[in-house]
LUMPA-226936 format. One record per residue: y, z, x of N, C-alpha, C in turn. Coordinates in steps of 0.001 Angstrom, whole numbers, plus 500000, padded with zeros to 6 digits. Layout:
// residues N
+--------+--------+--------+--------+--------+--------+--------+--------+--------+
|     nv |     nw |     nu |    cav |    caw |    cau |     cv |     cw |     cu |
+--------+--------+--------+--------+--------+--------+--------+--------+--------+
|      Y |      Z |      X |      Y |      Z |      X |      Y |      Z |      X |
...
+--------+--------+--------+--------+--------+--------+--------+--------+--------+
***
This chain:
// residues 212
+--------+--------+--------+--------+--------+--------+--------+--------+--------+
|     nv |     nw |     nu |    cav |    caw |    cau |     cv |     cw |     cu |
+--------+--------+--------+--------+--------+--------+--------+--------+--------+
| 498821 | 500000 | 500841 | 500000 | 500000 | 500000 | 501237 | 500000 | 500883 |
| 502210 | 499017 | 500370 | 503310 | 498700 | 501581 | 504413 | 499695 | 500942 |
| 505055 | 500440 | 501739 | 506385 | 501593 | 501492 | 507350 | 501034 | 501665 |
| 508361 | 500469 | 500737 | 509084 | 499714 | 501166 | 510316 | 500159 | 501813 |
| 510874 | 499880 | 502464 | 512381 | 500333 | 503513 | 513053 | 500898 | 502188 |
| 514042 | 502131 | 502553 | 514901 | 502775 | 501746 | 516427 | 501687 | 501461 |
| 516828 | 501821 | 501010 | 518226 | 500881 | 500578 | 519292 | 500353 | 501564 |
| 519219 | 502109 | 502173 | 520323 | 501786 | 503295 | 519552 | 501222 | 504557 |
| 518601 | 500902 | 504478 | 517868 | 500026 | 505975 | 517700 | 498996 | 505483 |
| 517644 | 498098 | 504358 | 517820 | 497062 | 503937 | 519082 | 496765 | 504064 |
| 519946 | 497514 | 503912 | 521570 | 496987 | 504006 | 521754 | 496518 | 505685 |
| 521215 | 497649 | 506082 | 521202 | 497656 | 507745 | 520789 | 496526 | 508604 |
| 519900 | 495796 | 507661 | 519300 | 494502 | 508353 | 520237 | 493635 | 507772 |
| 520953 | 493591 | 506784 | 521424 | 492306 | 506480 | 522819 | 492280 | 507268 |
| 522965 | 493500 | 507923 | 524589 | 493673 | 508468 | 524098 | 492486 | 509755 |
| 522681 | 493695 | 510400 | 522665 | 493158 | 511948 | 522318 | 491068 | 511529 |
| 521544 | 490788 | 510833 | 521329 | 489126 | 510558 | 522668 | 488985 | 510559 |
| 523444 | 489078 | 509827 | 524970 | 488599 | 509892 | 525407 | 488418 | 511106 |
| 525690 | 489631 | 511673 | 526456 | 489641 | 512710 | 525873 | 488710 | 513854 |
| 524493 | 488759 | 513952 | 523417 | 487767 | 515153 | 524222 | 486149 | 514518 |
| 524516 | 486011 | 513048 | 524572 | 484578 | 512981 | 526303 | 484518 | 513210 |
| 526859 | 485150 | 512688 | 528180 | 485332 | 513431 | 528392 | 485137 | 515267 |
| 527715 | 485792 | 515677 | 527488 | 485418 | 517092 | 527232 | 484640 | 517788 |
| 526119 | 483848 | 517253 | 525455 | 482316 | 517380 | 526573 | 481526 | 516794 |
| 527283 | 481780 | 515851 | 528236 | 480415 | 515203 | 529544 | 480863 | 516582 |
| 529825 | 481580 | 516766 | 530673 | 481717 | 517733 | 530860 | 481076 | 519391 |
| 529532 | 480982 | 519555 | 529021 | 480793 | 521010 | 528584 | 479426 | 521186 |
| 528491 | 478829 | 519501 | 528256 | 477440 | 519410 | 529782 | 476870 | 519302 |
| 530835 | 477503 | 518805 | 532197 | 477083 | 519223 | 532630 | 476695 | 520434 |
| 532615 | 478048 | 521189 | 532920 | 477410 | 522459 | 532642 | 476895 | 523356 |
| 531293 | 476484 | 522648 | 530736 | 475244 | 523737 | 531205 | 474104 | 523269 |
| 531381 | 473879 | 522083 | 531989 | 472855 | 521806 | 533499 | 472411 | 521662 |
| 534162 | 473463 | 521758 | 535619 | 473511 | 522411 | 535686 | 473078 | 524120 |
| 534680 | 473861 | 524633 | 534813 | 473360 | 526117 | 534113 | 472113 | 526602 |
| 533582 | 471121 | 525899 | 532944 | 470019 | 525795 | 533595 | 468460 | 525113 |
| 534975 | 468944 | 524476 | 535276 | 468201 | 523871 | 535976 | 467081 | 524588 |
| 536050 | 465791 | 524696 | 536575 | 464487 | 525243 | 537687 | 465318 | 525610 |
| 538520 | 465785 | 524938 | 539988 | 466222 | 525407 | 539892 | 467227 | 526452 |
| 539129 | 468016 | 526687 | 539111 | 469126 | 527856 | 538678 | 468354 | 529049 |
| 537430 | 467359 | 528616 | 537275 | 466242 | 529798 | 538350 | 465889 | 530331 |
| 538803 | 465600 | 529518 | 540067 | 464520 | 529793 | 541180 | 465309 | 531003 |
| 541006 | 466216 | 531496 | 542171 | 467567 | 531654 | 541569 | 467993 | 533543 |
| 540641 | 466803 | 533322 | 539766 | 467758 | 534932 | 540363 | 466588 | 535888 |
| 540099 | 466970 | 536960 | 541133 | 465654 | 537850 | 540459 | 464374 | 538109 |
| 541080 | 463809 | 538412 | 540118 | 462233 | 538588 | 539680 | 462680 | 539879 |
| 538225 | 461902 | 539672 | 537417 | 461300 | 541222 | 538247 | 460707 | 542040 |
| 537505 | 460975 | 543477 | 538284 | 460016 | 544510 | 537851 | 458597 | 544234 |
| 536743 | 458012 | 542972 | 536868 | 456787 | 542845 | 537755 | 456519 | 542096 |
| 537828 | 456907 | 541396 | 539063 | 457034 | 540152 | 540463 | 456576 | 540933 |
| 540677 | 457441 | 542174 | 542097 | 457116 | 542736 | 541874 | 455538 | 543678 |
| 540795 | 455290 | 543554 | 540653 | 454526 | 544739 | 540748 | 453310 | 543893 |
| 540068 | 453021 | 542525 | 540202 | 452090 | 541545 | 541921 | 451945 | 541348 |
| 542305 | 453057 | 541046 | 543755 | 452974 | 540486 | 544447 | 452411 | 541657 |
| 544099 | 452347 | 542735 | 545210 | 451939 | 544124 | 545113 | 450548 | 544064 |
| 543850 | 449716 | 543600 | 543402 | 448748 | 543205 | 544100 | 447665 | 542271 |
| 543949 | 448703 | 541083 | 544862 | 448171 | 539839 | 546370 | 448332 | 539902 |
| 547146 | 448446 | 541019 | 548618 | 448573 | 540574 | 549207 | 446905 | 540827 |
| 549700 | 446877 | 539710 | 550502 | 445558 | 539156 | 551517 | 445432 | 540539 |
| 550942 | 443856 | 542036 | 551789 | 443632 | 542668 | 552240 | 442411 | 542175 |
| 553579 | 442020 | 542560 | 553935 | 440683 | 541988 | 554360 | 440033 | 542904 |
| 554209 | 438704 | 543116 | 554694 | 437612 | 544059 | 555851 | 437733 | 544331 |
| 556556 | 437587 | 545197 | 558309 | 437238 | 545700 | 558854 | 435994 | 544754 |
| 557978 | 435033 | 544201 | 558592 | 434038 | 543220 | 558571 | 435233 | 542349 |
| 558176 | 435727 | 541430 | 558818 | 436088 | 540196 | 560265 | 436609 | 540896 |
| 560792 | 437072 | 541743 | 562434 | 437367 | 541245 | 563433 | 436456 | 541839 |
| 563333 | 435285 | 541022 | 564549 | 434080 | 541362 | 565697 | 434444 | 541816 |
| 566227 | 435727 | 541459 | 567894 | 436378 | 541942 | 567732 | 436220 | 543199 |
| 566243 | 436592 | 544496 | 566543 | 436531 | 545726 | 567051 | 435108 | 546160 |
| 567443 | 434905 | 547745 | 568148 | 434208 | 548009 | 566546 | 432978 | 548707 |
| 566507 | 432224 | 548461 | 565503 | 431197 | 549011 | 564610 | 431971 | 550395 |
| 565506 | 432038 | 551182 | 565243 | 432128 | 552428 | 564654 | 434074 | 552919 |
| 565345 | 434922 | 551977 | 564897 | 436148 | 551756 | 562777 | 435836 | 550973 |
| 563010 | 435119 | 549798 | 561630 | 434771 | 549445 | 560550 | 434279 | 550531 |
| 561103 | 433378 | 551268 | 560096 | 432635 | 551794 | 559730 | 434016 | 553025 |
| 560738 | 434701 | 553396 | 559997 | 435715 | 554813 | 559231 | 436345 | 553802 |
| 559394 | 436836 | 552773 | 558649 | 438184 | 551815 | 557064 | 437384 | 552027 |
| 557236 | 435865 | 551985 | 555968 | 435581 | 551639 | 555021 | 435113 | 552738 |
| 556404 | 435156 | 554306 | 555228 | 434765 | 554987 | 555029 | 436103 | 555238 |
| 555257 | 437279 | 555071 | 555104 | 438393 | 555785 | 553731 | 438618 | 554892 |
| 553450 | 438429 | 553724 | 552289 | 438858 | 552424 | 552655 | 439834 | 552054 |
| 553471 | 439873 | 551546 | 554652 | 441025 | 550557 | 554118 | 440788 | 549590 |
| 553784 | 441708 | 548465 | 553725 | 441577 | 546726 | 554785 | 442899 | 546542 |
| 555395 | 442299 | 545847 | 556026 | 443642 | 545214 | 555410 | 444757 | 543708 |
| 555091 | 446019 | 544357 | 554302 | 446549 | 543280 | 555033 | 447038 | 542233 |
| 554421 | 447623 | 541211 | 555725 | 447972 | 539858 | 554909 | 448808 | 539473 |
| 555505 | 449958 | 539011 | 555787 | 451436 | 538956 | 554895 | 451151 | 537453 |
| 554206 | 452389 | 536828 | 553508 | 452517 | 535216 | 554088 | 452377 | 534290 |
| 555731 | 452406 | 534499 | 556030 | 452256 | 532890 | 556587 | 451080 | 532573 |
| 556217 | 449871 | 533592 | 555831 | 448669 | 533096 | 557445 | 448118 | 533141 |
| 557651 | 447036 | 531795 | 559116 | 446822 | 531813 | 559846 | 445445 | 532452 |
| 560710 | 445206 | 532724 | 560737 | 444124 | 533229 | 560724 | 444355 | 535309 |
| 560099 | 442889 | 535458 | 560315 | 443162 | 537160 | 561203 | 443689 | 537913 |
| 560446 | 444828 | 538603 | 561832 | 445798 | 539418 | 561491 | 446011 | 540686 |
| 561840 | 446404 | 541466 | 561558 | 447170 | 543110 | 562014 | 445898 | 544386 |
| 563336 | 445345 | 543498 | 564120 | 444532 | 544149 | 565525 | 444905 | 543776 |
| 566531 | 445311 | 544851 | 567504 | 445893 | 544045 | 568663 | 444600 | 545050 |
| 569724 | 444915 | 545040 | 570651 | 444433 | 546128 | 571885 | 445397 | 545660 |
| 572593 | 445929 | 547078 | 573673 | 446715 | 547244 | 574498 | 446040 | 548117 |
| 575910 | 446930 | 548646 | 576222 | 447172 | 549789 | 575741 | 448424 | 550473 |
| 574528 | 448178 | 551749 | 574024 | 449203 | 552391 | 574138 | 449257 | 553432 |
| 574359 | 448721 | 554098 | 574812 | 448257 | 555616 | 575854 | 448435 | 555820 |
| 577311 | 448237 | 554923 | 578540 | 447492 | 555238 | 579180 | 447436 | 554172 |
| 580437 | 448176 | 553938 | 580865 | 447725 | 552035 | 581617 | 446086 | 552134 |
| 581319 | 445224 | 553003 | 582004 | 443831 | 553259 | 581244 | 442893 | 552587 |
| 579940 | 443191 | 552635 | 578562 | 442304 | 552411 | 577841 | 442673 | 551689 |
| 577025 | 441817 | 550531 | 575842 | 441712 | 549835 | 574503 | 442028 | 550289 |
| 574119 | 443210 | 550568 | 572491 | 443049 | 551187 | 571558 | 443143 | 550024 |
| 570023 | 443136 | 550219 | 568920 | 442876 | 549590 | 567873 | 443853 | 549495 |
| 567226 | 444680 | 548697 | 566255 | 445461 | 549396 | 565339 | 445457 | 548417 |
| 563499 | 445328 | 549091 | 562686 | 445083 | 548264 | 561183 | 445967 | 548901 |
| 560874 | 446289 | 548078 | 559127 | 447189 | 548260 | 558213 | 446648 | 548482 |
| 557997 | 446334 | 549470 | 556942 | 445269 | 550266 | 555653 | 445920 | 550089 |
| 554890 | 445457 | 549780 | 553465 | 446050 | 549978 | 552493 | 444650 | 550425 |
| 551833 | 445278 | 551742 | 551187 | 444624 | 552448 | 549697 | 445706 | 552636 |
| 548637 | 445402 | 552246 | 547457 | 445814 | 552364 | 547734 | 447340 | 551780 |
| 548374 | 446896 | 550686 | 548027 | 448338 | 550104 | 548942 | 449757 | 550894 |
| 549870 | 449334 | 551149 | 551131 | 450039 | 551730 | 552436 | 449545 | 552022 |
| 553267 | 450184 | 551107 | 554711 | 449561 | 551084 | 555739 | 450446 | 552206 |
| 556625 | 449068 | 552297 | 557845 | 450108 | 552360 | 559019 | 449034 | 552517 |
| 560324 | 449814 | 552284 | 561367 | 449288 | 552172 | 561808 | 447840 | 552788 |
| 562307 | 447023 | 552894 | 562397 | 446252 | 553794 | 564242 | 445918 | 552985 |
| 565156 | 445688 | 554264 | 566665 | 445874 | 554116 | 567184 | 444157 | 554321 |
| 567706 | 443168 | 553847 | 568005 | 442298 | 554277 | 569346 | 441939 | 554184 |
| 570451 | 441837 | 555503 | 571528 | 442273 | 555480 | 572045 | 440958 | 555258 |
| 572977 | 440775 | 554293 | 573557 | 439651 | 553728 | 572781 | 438375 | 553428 |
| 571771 | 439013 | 552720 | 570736 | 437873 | 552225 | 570080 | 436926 | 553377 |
| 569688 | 437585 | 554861 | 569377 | 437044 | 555989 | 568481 | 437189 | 556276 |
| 567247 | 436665 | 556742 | 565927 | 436681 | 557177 | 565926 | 437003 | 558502 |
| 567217 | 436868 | 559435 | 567286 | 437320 | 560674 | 566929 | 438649 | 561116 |
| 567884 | 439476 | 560061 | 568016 | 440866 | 560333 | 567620 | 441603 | 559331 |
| 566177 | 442388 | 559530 | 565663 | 442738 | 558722 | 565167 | 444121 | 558776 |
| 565740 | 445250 | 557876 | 565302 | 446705 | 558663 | 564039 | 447093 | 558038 |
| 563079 | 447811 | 558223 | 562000 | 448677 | 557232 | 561697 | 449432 | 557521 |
| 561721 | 450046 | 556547 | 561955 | 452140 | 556194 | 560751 | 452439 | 555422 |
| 560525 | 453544 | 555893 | 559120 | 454235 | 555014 | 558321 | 453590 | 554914 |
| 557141 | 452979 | 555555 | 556565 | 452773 | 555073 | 554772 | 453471 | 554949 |
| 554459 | 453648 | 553593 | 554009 | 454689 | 553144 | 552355 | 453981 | 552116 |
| 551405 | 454780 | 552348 | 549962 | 454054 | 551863 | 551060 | 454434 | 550211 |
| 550221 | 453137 | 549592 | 550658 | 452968 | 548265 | 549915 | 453957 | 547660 |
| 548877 | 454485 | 547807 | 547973 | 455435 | 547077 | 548852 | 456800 | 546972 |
| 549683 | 457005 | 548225 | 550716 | 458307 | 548368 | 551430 | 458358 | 547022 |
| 551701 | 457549 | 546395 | 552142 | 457903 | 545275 | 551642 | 456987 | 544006 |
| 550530 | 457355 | 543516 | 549936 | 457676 | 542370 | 549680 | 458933 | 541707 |
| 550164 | 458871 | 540410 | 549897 | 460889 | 539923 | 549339 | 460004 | 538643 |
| 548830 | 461308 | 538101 | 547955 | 460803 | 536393 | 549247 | 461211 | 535837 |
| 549752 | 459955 | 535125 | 550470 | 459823 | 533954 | 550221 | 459720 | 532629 |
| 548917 | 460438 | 532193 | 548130 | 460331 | 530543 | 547124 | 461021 | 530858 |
| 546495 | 461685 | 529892 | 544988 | 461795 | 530475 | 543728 | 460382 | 530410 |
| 543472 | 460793 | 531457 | 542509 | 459599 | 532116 | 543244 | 458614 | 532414 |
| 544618 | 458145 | 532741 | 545127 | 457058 | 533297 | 545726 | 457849 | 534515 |
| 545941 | 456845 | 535492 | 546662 | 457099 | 536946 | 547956 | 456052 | 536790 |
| 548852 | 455957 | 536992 | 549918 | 455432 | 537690 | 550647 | 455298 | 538908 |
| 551230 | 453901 | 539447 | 551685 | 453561 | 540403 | 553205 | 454495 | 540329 |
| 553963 | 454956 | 541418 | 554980 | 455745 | 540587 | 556150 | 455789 | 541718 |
| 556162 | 454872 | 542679 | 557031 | 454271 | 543777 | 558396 | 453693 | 543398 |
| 559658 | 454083 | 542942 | 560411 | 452751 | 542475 | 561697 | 453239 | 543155 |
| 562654 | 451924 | 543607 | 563928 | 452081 | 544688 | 565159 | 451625 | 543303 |
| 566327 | 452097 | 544008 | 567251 | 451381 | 543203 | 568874 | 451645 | 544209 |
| 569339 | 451539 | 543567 | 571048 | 451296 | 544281 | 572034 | 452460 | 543701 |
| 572295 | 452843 | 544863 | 573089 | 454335 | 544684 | 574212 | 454367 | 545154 |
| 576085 | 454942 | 544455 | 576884 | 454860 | 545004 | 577199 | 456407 | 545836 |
| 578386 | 455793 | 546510 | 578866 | 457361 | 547167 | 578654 | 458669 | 546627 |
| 579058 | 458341 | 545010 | 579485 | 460008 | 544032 | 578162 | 460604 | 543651 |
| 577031 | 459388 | 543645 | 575667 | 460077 | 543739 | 575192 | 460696 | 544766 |
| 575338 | 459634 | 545827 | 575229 | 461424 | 546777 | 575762 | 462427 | 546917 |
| 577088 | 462275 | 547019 | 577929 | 463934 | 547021 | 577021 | 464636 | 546037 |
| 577070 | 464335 | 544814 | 576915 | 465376 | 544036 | 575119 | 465394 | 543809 |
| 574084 | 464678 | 544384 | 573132 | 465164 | 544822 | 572908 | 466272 | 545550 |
| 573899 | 465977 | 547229 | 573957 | 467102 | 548091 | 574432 | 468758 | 547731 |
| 575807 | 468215 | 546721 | 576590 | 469521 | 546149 | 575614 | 470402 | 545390 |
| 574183 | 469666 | 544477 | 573558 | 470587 | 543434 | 572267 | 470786 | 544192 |
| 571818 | 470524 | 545186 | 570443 | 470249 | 545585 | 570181 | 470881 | 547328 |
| 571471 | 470178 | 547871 | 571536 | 471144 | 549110 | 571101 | 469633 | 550069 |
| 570527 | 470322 | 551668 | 569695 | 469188 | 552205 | 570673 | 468528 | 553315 |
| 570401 | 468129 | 553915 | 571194 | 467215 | 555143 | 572183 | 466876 | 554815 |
| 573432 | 467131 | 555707 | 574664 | 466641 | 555264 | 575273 | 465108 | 555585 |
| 575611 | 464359 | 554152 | 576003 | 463324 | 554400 | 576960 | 463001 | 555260 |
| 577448 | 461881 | 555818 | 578775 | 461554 | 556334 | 579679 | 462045 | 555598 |
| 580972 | 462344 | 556478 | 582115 | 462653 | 555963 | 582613 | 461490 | 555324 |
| 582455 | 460281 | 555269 | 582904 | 458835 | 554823 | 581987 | 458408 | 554275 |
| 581742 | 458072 | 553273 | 580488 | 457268 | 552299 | 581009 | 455929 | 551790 |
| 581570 | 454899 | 552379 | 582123 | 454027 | 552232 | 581162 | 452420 | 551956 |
| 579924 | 452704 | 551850 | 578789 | 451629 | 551045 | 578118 | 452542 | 549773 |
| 576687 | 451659 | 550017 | 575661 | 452507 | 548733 | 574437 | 452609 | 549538 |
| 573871 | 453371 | 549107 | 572558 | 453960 | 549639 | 571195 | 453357 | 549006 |
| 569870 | 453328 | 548771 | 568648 | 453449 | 548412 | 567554 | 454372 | 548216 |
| 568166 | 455082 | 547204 | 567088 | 456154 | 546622 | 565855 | 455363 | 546116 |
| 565301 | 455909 | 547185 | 563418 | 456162 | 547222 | 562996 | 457477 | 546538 |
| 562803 | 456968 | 545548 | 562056 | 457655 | 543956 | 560337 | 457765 | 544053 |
| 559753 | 458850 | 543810 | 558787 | 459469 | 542845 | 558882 | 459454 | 542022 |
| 558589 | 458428 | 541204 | 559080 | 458912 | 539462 | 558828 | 459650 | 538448 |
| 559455 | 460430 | 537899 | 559404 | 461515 | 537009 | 559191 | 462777 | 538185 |
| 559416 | 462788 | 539431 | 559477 | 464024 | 540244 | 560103 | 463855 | 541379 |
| 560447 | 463495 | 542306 | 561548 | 463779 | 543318 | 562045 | 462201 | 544021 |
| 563295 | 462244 | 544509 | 563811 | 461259 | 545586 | 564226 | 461577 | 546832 |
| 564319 | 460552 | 547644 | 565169 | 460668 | 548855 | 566553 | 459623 | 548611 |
| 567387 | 459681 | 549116 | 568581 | 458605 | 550052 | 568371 | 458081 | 551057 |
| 568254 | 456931 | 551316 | 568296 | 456430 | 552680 | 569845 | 455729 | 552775 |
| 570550 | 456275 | 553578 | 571907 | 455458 | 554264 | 572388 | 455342 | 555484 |
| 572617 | 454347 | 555509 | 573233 | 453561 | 557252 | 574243 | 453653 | 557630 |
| 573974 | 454707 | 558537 | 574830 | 455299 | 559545 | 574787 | 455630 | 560690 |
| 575789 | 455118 | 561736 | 576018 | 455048 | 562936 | 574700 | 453948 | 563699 |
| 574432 | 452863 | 563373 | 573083 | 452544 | 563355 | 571798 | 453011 | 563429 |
| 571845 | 453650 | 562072 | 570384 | 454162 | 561745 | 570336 | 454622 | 560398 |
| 568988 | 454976 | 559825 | 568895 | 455051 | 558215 | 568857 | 456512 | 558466 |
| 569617 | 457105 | 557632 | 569234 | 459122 | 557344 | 569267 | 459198 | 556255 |
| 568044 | 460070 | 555851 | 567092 | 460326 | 554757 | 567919 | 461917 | 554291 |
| 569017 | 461064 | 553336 | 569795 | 462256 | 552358 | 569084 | 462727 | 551096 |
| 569428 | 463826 | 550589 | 569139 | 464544 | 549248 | 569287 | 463414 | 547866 |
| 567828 | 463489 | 547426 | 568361 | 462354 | 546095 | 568213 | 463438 | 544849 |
| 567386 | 462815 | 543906 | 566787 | 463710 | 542741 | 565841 | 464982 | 543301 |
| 565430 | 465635 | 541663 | 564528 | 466929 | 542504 | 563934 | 467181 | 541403 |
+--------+--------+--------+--------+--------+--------+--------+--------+--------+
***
């Protein structure tokens, strides 16, 4: 003859079943919180991952930017220049022209990338003669993940006057410019995180305070 459990030990079992399936539904959460595409998504890329992405950055021929001067194109191309372009796409850029040399004259400046490493290249009054190049830096140095699971190219130059540097230097600090800032400079950008200045002075480029 079976004695059956008193009331309150029947209650007692249905607490502890609860709570065991409470526990189990819990532990099945966060495995599936920590499993989900999106937490994937959040871990860093492989070194193939970076090595693909160094691969895929959009370089472009020296013909796409007709503004250069004939003779500026043809060195870009015997040198095997592509000019690369930065992730957020847009129209063709990483060809700028200032006065950088000289506030008398038109110069040229473009992001050469040759085997997968760029750097500046200066062409002083649209001349193939005289040609300076600065930084030059493995293109992979600047790729950061811009999305999850995408990488971006993130290199881009542009044309800077005097009042941008002062007041770079004034909020940011960093090597002191010339007392005379009488051209424009070439801020060499990280994009979306830091720059430099490059300006020509006393014959030579010094690497002033840009963005931060």
């Amino acid at each position: 003859m079976q004695i059956p459990f008193p009331r309150r030990f029947r209650i007692s079992r249905a607490v502890i079943r609860s709570a065991r399936a409470n526990r189990s539904a819990l532990l099945c959460g966060l495995i599936a919180v920590a499993t989900t595409p999106q937490s994937l998504e959040t871990q860093s890329p492989s070194p193939e991952e970076w090595s693909r992405a160094d691969l895929a950055i959009v370089r472009l021929p020296p013909s796409t930017f007709t503004d250069l001067p004939a003779k500026v194109q043809a060195e870009l191309q015997q040198r095997g220049c592509t000019v690369p372009q930065t992730f957020g796409g847009g129209r063709p850029h990483n060809v700028i022209s200032g006065r950088f040399t000289t506030s008398e004259q038109l110069d040229f400046a473009v992001l050469c990338s040759v085997n997968r490493s760029s750097s500046i290249l200066v062409f002083r009054g649209g001349s193939a003669r005289e040609v300076a190049e600065i930084a030059p830096i493995p293109d992979a140095g600047y790729l950061q993940v811009v999305n999850p699971g995408e990488i971006g190219f993130s290199r881009a130059i542009s044309t800077v006057d005097a009042e941008y540097i002062r007041e770079h230097h004034e909020q940011y600090g960093g090597p002191e410019p010339p007392s005379v800032l009488d051209h424009d400079g070439i801020d060499d950008a990280f994009a979306e995180k830091a720059s430099v200045v490059w300006y020509w002075h006393d014959g030579r480029w010094l690497r002033l305070t840009g963005s931060d």
